[in-house]
N, C-alpha and C positions, 0 to 999 in steps of 0.2 A: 296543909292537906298532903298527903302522902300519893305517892304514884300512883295511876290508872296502873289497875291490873288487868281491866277489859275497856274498852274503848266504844263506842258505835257510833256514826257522824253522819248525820241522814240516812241511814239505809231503807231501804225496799229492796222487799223480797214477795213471790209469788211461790203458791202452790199452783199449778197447773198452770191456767192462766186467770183466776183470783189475786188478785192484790190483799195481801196478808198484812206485811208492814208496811208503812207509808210517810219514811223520813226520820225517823226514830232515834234520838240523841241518846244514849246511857253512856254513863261514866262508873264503875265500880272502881273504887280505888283500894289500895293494899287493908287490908284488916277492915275492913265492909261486911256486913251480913247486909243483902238488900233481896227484897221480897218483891217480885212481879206479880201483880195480881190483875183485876179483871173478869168482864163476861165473859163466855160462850165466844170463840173465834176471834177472841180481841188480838189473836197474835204472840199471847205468853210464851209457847213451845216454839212457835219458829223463830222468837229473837234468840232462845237459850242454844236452835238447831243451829239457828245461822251462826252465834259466836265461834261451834264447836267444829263447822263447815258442813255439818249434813246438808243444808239448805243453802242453795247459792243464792247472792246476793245481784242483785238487780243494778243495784244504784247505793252508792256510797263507800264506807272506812271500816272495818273493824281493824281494831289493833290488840294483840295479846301479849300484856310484856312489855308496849312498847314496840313490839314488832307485827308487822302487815302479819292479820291471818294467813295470806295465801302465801308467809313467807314466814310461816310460823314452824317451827319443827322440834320444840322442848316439850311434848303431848306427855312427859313423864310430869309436868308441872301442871297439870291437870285431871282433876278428876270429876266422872261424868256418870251420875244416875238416872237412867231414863226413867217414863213413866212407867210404873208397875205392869211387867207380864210375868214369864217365866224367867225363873235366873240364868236357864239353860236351855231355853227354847225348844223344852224337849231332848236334850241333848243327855245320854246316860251318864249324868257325869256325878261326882261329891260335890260336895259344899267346896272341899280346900283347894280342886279340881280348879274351880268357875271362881274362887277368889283369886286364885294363885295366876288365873289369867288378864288380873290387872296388876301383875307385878313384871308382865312381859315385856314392859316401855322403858324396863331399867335393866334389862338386863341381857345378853352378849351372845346370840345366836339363839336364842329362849331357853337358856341351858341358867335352871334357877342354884344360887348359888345359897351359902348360909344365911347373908345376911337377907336375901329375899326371903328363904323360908322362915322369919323370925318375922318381918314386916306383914304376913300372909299369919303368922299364929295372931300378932299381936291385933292387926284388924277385925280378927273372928274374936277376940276377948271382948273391942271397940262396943260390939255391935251383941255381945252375948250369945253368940255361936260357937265355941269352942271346943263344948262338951258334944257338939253335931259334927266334930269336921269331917267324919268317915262316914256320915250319912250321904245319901243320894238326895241331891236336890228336888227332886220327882215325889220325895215325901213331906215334903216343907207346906206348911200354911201361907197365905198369904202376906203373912206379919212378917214369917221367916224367908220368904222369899227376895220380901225388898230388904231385907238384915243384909242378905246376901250381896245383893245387888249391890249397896253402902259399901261393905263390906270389900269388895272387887276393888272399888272406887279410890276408897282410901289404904288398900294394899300399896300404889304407887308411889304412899304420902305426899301428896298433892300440895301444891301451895296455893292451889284455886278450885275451890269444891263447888261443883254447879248443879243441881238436882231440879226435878219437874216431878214435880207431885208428890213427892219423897212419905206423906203422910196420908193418901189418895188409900185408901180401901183398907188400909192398917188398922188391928184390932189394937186397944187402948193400949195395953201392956207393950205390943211394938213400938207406939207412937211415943210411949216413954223414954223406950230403951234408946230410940233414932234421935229422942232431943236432949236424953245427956248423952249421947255420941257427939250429936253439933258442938253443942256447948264445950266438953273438952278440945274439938277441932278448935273454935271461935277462941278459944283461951290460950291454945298454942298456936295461935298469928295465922290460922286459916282465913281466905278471901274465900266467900259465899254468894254464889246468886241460887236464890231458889222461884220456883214457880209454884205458889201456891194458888188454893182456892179458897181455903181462909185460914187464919192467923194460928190457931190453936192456941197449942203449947210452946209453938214457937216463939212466940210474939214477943217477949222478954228480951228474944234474941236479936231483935230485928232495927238496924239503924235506920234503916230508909225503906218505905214502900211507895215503888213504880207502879201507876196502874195505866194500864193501857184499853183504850176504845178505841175500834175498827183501824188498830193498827197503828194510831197516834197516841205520844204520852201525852196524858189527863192528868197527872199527879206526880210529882217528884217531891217529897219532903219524908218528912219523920209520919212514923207510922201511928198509927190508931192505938190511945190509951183503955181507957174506962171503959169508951163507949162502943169497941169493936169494930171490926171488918165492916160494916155497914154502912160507916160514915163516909167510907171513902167515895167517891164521883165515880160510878160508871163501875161497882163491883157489883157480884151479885152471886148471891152462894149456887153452885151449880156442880154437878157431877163430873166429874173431871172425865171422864171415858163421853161424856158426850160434848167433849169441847170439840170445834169443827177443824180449829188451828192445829190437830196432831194427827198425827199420820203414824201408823204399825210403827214401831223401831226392832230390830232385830236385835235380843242380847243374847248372843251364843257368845261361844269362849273364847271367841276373837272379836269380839265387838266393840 
């Protein structure tokens, strides 16, 4: 087995003061694609918030790397799609604008140099944005928006790509373009946690599905063949904007 690329050792975590997680072991190890799944407030966004620190941790370990989260400081080795809003929060910006502001974690005073602006073209080809890069994000559809979103993500070229809902309101022709994006990431040695709410098109891609009930894992192995999402313990297809475990995230061009 190859290194933990994310680590978690009991943890609990609260939103307000609700107990969201409740002890919660994962191990993503290097070249992993693993799929968190789950009902309605089982906890999927606050384990992927706590990994990335938006959500403090209560009680327990995360480790990224090998290194204590709270003593983690390589965020250019990380790349982080939240659940679908705007790409720019309202923000008057482009597309190459709001991509170019996930190239900021590599680069020397935020002054982008060659090789950033090549990593920021090649991202918007990744994701089939290219021929948009001097559009305003403010004219984007919802497919094109979380293009963009990806798109930010893996500007940094990340060696750990973690997504929450990444396929959640995506017109079909998106949800294609998003899973032969994964697919070339998962082929040059990308680490993947996603938060799904079922398997799709991704499923091919998927070594392991985590499922979580009221905060505890229910499920750690290999994911659903023939017989689909359904089989798993404790999932249940559900609308991802009404899951209770996610709270607003802000993605403006510093986010």
């Amino acid at each position: 087995m190859t290194e933990p690329v994310i680590s978690l050792r009991g943890v609990h975590a609260e939103l307000g003061s609700r107990p969201v997680l409740r002890g919660i072991d994962l191990t993503v190890h290097r070249g992993e694609v693993v799929a968190l799944l789950g009902a309605n407030g089982s906890g999927k966004s606050t384990a992927v918030r706590s990994v990335i620190g938006q959500v403090p941790v209560a009680a327990g370990e995360i480790e990224l790397f090998g290194t204590a989260r709270a003593r983690f400081r390589n965020w250019a080795r990380v790349g982080y799609v939240p659940q679908r809003t705007t790409a720019a929060g309202g923000v008057p910006a482009t597309i190459t604008e709001v991509v170019s502001s996930g190239r900021l974690s590599r680069t020397r005073f935020g002054l982008l140099r060659k090789a950033d602006h090549a990593a920021v073209r090649r991202a918007l080809e990744l994701v089939g944005m290219a021929d948009r890069a001097k559009d305003s994000v403010n004219a984007l559809s919802g497919g094109q928006h979380q293009r963009v979103l990806i798109a930010r993500a893996l500007a940094s070229e990340p060696e750990l790509l973690i997504m929450d809902e990444p396929m959640a309101g995506v017109d079909l022709a998106s949800q294609e373009v998003l899973a032969r994006t994964l697919r070339e990431q998962v082929a040059a040695g990308t680490t993947v946690l996603l938060v799904l709410h079922e398997l799709g098109p991704l499923e091919p891609l998927i070594d392991r599905a985590v499922v979580l009930r009221d905060g505890c894992v229910l499920h750690d192995g290999p994911p659903p063949k023939a017989v689909g999402q359904h089989a798993l313990p404790g999932h249940d297809h559900v609308h991802p904007h009404a899951a209770h475990d996610a709270e607003p995230i802000r993605t403006g061009l510093l986010s």
